[in-house]
Biopython code that builds the backbone (N, CA, C, O; Angstrom):
import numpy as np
from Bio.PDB.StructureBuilder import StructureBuilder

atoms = [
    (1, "UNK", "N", (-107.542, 49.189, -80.651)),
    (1, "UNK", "CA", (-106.918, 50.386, -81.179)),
    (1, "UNK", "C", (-105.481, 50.435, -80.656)),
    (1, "UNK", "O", (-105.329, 50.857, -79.510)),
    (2, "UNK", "N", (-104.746, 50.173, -81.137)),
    (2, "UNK", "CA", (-102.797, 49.856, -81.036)),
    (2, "UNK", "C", (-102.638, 51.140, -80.886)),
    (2, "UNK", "O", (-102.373, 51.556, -79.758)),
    (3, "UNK", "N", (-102.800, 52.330, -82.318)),
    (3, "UNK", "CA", (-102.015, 53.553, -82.532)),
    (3, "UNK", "C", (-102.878, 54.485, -82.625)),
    (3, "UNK", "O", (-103.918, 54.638, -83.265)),
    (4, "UNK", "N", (-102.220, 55.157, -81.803)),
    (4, "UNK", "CA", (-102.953, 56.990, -81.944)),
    (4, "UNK", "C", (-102.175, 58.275, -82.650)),
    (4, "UNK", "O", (-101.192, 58.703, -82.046)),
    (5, "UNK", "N", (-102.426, 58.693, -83.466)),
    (5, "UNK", "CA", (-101.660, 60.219, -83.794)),
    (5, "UNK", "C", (-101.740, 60.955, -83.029)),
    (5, "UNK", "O", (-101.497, 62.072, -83.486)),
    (6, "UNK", "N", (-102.099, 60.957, -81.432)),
    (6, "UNK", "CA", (-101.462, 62.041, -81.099)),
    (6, "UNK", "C", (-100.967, 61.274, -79.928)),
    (6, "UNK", "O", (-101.166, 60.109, -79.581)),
    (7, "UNK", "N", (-99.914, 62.729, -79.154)),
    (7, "UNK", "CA", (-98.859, 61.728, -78.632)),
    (7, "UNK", "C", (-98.918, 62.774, -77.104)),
    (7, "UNK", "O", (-99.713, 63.701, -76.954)),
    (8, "UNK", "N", (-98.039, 62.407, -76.244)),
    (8, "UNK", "CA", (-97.683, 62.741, -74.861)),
    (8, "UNK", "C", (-97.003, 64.051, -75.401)),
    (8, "UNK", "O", (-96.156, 64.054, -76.295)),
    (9, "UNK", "N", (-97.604, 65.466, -74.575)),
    (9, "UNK", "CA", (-97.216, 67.116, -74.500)),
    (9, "UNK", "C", (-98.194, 67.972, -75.729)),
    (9, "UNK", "O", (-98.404, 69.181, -75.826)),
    (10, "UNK", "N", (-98.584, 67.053, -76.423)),
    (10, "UNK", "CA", (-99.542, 67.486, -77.166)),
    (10, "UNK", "C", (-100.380, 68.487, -76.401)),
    (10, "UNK", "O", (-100.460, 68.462, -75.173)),
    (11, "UNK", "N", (-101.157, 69.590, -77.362)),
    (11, "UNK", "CA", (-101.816, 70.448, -76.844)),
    (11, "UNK", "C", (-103.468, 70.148, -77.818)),
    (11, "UNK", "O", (-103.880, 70.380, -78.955)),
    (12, "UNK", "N", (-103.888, 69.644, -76.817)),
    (12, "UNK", "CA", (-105.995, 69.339, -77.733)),
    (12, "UNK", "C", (-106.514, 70.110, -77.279)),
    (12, "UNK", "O", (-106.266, 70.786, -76.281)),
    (13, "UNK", "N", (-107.758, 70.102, -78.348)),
    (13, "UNK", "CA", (-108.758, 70.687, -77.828)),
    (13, "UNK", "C", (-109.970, 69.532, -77.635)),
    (13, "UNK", "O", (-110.071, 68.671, -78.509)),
    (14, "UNK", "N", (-110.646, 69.524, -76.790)),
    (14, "UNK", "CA", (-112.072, 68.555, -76.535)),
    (14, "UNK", "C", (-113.261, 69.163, -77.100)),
    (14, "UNK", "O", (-113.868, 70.165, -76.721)),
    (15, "UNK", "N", (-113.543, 68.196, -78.308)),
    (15, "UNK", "CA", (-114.820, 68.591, -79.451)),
    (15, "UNK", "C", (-116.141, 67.849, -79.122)),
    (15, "UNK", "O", (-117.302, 68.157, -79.391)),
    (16, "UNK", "N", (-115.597, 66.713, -78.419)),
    (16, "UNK", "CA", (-117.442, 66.350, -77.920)),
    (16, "UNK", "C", (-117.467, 66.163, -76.042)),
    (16, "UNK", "O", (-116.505, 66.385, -75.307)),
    (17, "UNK", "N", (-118.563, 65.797, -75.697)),
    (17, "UNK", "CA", (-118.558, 65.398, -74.132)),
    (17, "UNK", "C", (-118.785, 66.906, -73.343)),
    (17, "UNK", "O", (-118.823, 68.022, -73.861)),
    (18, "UNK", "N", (-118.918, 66.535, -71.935)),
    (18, "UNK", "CA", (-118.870, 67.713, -70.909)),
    (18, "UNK", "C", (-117.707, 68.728, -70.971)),
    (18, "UNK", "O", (-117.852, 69.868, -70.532)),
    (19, "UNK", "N", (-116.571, 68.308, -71.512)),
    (19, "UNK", "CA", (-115.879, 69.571, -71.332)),
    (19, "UNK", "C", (-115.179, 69.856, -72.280)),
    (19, "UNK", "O", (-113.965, 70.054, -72.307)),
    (20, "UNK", "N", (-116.512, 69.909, -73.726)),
    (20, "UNK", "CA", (-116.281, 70.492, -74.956)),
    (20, "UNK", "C", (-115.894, 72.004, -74.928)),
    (20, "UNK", "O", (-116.352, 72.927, -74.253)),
    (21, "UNK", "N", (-114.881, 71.968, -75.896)),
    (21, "UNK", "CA", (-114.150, 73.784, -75.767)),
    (21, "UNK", "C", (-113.454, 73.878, -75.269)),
    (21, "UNK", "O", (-112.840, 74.905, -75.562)),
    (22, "UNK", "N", (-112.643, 72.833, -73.793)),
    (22, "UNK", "CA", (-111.839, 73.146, -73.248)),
    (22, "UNK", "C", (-110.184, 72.824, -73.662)),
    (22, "UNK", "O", (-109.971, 71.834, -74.363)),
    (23, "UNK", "N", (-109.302, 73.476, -73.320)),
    (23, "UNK", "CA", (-107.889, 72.743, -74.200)),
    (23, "UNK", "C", (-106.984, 72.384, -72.897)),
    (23, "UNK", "O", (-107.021, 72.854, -71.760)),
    (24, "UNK", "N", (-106.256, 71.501, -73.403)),
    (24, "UNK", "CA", (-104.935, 71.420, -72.187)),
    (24, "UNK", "C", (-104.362, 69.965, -72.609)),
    (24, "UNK", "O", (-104.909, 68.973, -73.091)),
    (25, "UNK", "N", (-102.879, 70.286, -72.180)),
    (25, "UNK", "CA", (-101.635, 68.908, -72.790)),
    (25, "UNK", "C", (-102.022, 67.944, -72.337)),
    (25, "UNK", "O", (-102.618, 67.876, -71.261)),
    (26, "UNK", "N", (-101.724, 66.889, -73.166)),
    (26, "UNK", "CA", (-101.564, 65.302, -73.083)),
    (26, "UNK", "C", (-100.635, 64.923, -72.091)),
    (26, "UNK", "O", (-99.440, 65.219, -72.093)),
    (27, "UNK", "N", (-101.440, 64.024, -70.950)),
    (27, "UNK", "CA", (-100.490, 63.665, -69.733)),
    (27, "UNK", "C", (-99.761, 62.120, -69.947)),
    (27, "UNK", "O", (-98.701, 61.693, -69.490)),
    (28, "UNK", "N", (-100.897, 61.391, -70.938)),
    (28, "UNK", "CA", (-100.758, 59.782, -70.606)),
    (28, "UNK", "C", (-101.124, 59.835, -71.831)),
    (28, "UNK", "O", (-101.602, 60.861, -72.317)),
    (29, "UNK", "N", (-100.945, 58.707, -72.514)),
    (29, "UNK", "CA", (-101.625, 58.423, -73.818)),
    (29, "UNK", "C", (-101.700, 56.571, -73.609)),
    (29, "UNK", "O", (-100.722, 55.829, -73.516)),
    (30, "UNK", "N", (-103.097, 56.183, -73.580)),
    (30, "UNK", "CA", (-103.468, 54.624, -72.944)),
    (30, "UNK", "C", (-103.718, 54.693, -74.623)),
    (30, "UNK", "O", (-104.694, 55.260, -75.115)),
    (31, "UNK", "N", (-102.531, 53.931, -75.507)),
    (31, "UNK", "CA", (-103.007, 53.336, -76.577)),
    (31, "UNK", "C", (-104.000, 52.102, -76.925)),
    (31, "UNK", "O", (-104.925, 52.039, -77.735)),
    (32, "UNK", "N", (-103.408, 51.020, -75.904)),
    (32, "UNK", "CA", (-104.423, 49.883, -76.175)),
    (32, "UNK", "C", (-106.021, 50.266, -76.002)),
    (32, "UNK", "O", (-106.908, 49.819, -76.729)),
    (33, "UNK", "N", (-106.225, 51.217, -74.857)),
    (33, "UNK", "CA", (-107.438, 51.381, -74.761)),
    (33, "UNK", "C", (-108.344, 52.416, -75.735)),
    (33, "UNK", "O", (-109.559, 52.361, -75.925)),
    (34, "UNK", "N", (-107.221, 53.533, -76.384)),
    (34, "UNK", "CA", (-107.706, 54.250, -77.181)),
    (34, "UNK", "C", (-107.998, 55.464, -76.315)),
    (34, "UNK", "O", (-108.964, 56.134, -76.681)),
    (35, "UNK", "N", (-107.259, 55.921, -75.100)),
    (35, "UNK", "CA", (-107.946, 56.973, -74.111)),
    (35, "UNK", "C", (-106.336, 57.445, -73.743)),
    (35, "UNK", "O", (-105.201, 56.971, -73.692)),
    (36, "UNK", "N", (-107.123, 58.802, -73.515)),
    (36, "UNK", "CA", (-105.607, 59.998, -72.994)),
    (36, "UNK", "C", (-106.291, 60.586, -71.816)),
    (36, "UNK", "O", (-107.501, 60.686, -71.611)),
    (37, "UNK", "N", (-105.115, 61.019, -70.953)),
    (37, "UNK", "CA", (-105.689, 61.718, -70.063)),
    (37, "UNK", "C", (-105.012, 63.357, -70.506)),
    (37, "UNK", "O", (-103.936, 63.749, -70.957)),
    (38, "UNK", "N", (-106.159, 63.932, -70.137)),
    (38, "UNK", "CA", (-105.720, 65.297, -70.242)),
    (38, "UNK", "C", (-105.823, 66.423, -69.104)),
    (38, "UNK", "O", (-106.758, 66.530, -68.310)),
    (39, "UNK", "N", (-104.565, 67.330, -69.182)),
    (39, "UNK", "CA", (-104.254, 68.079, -68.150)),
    (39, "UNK", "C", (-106.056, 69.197, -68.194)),
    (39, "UNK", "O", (-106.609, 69.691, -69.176)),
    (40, "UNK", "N", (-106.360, 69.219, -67.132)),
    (40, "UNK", "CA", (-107.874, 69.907, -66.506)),
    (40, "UNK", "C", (-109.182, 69.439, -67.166)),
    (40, "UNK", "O", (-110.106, 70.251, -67.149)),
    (41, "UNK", "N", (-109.358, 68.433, -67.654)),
    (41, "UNK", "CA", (-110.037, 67.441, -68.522)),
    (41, "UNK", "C", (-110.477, 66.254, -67.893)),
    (41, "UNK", "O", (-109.760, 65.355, -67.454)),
    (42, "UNK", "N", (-112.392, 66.352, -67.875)),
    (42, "UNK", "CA", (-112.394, 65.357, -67.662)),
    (42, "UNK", "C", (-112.462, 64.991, -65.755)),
    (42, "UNK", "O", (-112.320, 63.819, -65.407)),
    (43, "UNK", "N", (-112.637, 65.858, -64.907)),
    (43, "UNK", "CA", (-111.881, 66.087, -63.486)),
    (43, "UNK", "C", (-113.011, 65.065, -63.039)),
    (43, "UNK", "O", (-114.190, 65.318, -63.288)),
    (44, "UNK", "N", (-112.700, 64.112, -62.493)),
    (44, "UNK", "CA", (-113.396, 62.830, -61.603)),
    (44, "UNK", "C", (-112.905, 63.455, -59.758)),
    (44, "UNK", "O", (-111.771, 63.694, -59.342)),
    (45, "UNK", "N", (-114.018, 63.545, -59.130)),
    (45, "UNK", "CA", (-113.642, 63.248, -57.236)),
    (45, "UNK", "C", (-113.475, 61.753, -56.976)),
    (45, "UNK", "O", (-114.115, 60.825, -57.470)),
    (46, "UNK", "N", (-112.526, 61.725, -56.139)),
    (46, "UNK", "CA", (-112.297, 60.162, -55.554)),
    (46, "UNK", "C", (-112.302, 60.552, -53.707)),
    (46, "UNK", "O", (-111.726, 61.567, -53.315)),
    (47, "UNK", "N", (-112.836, 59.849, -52.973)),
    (47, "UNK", "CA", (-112.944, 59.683, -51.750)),
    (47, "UNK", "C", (-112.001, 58.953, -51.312)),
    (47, "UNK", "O", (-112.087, 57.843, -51.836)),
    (48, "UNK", "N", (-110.807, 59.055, -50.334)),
    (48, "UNK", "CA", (-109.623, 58.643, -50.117)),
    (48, "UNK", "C", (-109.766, 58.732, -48.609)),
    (48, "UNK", "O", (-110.332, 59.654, -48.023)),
    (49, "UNK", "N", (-109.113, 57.529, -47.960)),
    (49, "UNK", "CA", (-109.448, 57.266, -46.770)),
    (49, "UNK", "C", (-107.859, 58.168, -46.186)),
    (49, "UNK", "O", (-107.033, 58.737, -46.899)),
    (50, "UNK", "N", (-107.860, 58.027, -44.766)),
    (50, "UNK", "CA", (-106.452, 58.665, -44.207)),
    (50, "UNK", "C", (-105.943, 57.770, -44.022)),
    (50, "UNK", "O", (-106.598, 56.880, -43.481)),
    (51, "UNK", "N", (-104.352, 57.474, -44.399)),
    (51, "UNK", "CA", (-103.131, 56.939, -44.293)),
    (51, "UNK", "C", (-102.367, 57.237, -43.722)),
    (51, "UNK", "O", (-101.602, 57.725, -44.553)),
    (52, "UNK", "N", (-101.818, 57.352, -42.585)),
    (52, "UNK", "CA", (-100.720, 58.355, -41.735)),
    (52, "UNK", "C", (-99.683, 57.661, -42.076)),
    (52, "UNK", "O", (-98.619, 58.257, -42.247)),
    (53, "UNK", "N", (-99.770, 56.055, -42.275)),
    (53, "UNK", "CA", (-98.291, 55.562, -42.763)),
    (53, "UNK", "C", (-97.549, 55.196, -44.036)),
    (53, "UNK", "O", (-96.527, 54.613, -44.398)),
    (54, "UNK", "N", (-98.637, 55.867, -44.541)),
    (54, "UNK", "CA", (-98.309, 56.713, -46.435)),
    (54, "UNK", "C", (-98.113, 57.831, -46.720)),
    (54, "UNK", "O", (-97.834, 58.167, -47.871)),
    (55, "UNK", "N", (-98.241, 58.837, -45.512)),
    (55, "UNK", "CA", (-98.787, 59.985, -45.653)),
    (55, "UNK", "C", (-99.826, 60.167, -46.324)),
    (55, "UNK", "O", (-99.426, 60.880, -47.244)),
    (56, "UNK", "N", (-100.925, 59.990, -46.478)),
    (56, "UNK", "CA", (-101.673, 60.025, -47.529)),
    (56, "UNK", "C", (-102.938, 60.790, -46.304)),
    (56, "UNK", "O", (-103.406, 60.364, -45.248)),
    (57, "UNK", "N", (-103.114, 61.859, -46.952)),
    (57, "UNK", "CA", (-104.571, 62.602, -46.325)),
    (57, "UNK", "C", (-105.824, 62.309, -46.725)),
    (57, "UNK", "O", (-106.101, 62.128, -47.910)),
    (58, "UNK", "N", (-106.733, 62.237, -45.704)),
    (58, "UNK", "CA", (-108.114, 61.889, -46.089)),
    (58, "UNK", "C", (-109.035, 63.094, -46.876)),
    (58, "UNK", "O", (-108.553, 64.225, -46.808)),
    (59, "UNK", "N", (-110.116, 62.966, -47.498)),
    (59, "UNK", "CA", (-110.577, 63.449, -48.082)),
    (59, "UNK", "C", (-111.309, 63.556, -49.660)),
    (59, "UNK", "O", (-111.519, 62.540, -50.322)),
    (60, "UNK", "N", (-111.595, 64.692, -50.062)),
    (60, "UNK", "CA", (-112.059, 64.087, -51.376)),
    (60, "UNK", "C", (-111.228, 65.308, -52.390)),
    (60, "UNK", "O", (-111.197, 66.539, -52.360)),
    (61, "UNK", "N", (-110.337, 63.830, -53.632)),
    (61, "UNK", "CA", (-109.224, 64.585, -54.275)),
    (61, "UNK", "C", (-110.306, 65.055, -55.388)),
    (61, "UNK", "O", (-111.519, 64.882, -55.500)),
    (62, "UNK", "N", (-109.414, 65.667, -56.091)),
    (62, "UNK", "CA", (-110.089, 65.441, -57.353)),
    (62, "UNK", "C", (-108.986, 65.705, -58.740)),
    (62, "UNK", "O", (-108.418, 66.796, -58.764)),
    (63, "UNK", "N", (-108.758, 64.914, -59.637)),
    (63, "UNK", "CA", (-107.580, 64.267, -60.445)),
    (63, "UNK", "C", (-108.364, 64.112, -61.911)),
    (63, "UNK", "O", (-109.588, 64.012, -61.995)),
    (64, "UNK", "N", (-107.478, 64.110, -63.023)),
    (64, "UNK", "CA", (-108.622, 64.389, -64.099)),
    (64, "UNK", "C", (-108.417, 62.221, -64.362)),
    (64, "UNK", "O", (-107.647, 61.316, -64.039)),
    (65, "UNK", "N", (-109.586, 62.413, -65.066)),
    (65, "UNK", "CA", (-109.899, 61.031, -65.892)),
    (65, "UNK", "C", (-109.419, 60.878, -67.176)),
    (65, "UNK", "O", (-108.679, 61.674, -67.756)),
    (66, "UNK", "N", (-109.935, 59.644, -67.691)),
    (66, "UNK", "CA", (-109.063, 59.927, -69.721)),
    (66, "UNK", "C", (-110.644, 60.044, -70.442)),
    (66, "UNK", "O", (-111.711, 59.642, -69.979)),
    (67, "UNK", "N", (-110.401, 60.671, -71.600)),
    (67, "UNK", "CA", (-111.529, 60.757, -72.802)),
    (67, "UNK", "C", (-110.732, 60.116, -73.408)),
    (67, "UNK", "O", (-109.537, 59.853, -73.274)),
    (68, "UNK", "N", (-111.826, 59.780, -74.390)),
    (68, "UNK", "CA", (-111.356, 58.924, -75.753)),
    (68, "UNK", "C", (-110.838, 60.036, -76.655)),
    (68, "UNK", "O", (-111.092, 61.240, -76.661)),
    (69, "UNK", "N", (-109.746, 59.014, -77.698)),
    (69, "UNK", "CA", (-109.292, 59.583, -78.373)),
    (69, "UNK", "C", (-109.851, 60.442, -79.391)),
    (69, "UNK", "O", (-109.268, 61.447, -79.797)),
    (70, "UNK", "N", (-111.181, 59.982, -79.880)),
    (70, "UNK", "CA", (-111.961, 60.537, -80.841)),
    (70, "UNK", "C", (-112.331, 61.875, -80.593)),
    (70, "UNK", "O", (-112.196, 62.765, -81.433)),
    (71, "UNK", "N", (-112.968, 62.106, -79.032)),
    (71, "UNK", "CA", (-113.454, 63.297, -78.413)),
    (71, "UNK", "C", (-112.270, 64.284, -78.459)),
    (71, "UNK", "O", (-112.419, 65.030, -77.492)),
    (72, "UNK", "N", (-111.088, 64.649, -79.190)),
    (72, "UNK", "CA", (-109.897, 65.282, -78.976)),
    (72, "UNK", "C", (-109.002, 65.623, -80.253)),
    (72, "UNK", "O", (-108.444, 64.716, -80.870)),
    (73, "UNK", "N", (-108.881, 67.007, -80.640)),
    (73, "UNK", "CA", (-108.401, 67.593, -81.760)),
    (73, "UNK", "C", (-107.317, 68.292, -81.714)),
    (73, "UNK", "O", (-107.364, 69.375, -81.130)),
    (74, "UNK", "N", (-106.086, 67.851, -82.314)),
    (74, "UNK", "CA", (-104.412, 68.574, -81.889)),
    (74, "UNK", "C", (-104.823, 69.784, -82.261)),
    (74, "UNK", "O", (-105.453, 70.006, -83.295)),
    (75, "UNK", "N", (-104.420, 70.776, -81.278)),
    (75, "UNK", "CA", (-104.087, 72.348, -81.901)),
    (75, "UNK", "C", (-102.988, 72.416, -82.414)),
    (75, "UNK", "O", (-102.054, 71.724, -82.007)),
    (76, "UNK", "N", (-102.849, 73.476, -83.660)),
    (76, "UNK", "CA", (-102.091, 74.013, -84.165)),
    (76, "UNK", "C", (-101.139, 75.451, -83.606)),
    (76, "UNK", "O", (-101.477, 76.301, -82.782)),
    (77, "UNK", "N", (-100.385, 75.384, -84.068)),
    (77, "UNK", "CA", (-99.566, 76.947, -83.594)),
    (77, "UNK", "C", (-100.584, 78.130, -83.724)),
    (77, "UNK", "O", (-100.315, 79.174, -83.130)),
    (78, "UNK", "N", (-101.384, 78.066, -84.235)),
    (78, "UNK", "CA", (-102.164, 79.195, -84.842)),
    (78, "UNK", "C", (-103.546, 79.255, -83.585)),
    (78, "UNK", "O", (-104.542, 79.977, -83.574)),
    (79, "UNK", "N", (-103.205, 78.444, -82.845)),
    (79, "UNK", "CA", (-104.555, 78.228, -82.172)),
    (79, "UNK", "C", (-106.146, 77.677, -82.410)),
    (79, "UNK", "O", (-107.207, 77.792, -81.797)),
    (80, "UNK", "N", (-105.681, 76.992, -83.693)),
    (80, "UNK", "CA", (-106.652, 76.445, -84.393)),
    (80, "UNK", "C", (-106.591, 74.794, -84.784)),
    (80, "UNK", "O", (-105.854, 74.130, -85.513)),
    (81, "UNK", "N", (-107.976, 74.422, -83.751)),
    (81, "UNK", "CA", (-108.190, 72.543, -83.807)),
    (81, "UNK", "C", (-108.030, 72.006, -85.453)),
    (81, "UNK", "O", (-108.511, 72.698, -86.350)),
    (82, "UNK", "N", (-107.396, 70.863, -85.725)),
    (82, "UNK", "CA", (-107.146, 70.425, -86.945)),
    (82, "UNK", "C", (-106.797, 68.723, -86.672)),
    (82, "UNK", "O", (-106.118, 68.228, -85.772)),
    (83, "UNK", "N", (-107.430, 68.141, -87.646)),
    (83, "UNK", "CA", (-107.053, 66.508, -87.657)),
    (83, "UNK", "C", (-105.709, 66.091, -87.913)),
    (83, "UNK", "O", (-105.099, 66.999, -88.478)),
    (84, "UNK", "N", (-104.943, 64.978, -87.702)),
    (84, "UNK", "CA", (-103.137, 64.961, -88.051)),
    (84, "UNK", "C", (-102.881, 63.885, -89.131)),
    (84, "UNK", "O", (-103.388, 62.770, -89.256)),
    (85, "UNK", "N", (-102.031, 64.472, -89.817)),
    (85, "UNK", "CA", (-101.858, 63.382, -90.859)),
    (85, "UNK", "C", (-100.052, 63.127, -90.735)),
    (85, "UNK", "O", (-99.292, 63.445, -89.820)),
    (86, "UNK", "N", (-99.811, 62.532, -91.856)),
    (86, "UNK", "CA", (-98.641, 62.277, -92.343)),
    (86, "UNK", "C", (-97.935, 62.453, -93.763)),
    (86, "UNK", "O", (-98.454, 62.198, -94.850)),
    (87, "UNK", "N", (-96.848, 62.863, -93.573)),
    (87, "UNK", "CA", (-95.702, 63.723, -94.770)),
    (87, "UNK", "C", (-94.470, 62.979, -94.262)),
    (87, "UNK", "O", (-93.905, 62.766, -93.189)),
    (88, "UNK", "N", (-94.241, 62.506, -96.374)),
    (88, "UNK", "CA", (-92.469, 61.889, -95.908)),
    (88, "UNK", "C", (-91.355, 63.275, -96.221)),
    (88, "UNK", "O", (-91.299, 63.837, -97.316)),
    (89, "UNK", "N", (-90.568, 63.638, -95.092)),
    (89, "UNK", "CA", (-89.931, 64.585, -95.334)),
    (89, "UNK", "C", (-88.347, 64.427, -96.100)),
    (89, "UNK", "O", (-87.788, 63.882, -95.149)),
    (90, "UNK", "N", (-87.573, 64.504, -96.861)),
    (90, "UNK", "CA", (-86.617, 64.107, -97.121)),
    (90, "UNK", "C", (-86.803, 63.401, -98.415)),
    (90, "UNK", "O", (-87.863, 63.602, -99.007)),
    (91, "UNK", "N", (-85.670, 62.371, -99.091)),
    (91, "UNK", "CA", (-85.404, 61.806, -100.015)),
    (91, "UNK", "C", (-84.710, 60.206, -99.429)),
    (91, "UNK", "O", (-84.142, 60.128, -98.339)),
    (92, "UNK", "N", (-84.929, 58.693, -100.613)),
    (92, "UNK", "CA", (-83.529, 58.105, -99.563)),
    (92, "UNK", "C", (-84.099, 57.256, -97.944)),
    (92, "UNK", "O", (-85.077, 56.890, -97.292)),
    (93, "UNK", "N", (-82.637, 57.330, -97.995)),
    (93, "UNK", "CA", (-82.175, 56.391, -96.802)),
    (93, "UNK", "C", (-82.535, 57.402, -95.842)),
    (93, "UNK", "O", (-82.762, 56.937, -94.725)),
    (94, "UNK", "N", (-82.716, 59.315, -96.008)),
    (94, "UNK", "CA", (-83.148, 60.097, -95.076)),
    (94, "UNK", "C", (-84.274, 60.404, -95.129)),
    (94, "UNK", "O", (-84.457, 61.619, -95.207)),
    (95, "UNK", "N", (-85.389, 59.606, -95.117)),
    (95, "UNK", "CA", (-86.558, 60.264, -95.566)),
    (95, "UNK", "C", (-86.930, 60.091, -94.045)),
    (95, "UNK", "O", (-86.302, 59.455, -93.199)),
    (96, "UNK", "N", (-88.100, 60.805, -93.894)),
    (96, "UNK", "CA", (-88.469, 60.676, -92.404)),
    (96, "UNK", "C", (-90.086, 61.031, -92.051)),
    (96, "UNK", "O", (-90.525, 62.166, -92.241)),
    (97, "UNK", "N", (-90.702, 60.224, -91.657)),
    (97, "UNK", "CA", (-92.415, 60.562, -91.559)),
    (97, "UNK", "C", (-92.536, 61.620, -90.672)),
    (97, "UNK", "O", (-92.031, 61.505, -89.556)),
    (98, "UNK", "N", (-93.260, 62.869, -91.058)),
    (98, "UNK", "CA", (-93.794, 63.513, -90.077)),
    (98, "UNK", "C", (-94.975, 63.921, -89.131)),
    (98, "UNK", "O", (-94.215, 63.811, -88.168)),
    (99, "UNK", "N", (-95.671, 64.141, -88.786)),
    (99, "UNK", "CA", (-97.113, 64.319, -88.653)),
    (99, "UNK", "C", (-97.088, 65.375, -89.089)),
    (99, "UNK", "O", (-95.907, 65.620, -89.335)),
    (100, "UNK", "N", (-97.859, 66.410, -89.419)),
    (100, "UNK", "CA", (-98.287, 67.289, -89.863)),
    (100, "UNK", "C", (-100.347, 67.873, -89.435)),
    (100, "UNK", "O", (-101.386, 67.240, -89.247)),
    (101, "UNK", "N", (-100.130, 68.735, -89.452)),
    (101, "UNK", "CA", (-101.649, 69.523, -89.140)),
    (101, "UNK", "C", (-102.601, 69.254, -90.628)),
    (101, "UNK", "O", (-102.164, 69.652, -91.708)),
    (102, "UNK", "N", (-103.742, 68.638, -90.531)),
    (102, "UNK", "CA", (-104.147, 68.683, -91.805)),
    (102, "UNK", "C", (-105.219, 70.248, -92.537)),
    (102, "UNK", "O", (-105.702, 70.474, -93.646)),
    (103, "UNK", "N", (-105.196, 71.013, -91.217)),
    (103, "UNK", "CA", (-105.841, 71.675, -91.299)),
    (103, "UNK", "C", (-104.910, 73.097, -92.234)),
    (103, "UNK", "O", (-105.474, 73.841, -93.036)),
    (104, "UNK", "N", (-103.490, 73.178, -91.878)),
    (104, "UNK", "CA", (-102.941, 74.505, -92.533)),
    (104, "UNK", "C", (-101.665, 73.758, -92.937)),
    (104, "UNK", "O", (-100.929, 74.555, -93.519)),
    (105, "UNK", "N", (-101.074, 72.446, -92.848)),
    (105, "UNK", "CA", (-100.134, 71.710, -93.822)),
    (105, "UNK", "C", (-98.822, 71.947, -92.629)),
    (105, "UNK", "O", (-97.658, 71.804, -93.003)),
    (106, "UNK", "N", (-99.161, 72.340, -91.085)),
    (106, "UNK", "CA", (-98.077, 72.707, -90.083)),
    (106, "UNK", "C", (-97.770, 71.721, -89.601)),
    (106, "UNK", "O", (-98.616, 71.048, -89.012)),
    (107, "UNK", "N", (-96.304, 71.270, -89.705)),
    (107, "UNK", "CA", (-95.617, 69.988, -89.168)),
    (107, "UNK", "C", (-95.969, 70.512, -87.669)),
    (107, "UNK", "O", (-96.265, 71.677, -87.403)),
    (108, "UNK", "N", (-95.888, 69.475, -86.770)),
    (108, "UNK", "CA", (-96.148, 69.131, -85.704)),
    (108, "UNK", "C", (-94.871, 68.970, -84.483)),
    (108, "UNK", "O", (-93.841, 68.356, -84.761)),
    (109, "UNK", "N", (-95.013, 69.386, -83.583)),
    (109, "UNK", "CA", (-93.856, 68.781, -83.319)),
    (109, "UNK", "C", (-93.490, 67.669, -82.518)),
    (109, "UNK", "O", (-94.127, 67.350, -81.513)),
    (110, "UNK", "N", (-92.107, 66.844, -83.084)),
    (110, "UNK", "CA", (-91.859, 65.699, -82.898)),
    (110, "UNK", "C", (-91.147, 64.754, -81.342)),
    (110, "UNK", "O", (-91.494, 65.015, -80.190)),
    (111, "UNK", "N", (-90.551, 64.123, -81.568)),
    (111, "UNK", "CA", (-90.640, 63.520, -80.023)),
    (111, "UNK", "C", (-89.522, 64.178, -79.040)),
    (111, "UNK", "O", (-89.603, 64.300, -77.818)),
    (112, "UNK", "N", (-88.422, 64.584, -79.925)),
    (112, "UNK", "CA", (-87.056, 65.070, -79.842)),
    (112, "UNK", "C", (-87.254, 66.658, -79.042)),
    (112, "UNK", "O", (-86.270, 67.360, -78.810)),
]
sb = StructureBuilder()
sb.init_structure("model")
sb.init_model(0)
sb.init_chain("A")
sb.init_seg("    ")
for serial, (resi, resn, name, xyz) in enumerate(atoms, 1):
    if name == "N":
        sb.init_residue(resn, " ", resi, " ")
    sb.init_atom(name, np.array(xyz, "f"), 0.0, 1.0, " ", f" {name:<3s}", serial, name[0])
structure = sb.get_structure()
């Protein structure tokens, strides 16, 4: 899986798995693997030894993991989960692909 429609600041919602219902932005987007990590999504504990010459404190962190892309639906402005498509905007030498919401026809917003 190369490409994903959705992208890094994105706002999902999680439709299957343990922490179905929950929403929060796109931190990472692992295209080759087909997995995003998402902000409070997904929360894995890791056991971390003490480092005094890393600073690094011992203990147990806890940091979110990635879901797959499938398990994850862009919200819309409206607050409502919707699949993403694509619209050529313009005419020409200016035409320009957009994503768009397929659910209410709401462009998305872009990288800029």
């Amino acid at each position: 899986m190369a490409t994903t429609k959705i992208r890094k600041g994105d706002t999902v919602k999680v439709i299957a798995g343990r922490d179905k219902g929950k929403t929060g932005r796109v931190l990472e987007v692992q295209g080759e693997a087909g997995r995003l990590l998402v902000e409070g999504v997904m929360m894995v504990k890791r056991h971390t030894k003490a480092n005094p010459a890393k600073q690094i404190k011992g203990g147990i962190a806890e940091k979110e993991g990635t879901i797959h892309v499938s398990n994850v639906m862009v919200m819309t402005g409206d607050g409502k989960a919707s699949r993403v498509g694509y619209k050529i905007e313009g005419t020409g030498a200016s035409a320009k692909k957009v994503r768009v919401a397929r659910k209410n026809g709401e462009v998305l917003a872009s990288k800029s």
